[in-house]
N, C-alpha and C positions, 0 to 999 in steps of 0.2 A: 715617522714621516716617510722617511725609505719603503714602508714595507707599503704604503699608500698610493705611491709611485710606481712601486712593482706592480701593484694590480691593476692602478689604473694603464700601465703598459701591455697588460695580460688581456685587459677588458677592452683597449681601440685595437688590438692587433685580433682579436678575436671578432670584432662588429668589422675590422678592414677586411677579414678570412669570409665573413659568412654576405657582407655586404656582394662581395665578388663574385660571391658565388650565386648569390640571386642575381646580378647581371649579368651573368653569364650565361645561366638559365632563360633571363626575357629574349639575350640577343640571339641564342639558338631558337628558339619558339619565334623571333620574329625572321628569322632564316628560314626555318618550316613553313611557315605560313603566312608571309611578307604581311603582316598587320602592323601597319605604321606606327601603331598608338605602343608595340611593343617594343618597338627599337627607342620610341620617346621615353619609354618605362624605363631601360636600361639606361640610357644615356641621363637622364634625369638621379635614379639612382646612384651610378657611376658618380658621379658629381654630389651629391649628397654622403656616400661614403667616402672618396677622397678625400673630401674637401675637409670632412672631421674632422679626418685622421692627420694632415696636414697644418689643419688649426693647431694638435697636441704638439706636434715637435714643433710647430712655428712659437707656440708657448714656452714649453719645455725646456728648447733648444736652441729657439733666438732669444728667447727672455720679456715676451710678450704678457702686458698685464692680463689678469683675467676677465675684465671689463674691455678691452680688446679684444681677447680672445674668442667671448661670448659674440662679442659685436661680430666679427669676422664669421663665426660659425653659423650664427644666425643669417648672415646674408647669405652663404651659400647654401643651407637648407633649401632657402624662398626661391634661388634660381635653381635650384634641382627641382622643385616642386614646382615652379610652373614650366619647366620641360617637360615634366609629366604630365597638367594639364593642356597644354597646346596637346599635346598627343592625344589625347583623352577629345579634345573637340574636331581634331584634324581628323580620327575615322567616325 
């Protein structure tokens, strides 16, 4: 079960590393080229990887069931995705 846990800490710390790095990416491109819909994409994503990775330790760490945990990941999925979509119809 340990070594389960290990990975699964290798695998949210590695989607929290690459998550970052794709918003990091939309918010310099919406910097170059002030495209509304790309600062929505970052901040949309921002929030969609957070929020994951916050779900695990809020599990993990506060002791949160996985039927909570699920429930919590799922709503902030929905609101990082329609941050994406407002942007997506804002340009």
């Amino acid at each position: 079960m340990e070594l389960l846990v290990g990975l699964l800490v290798v695998v949210k710390m590695t989607a929290l590393l690459l998550g970052g790095v794709v918003s990091l990416m939309a918010y310099r491109a919406y910097s170059r080229t002030r495209i509304a819909g790309l600062q929505y994409f970052a901040v949309g994503l921002t929030i969609i990887t957070l929020g994951t990775f916050l779900v695990g330790v809020f599990h993990h760490i506060g002791g949160a069931s996985v039927t909570i945990g699920m429930l919590l990941e799922s709503v902030i999925l929905s609101i990082g995705f329609v941050v994406m979509i407002v942007g997506l119809y804002e340009t």
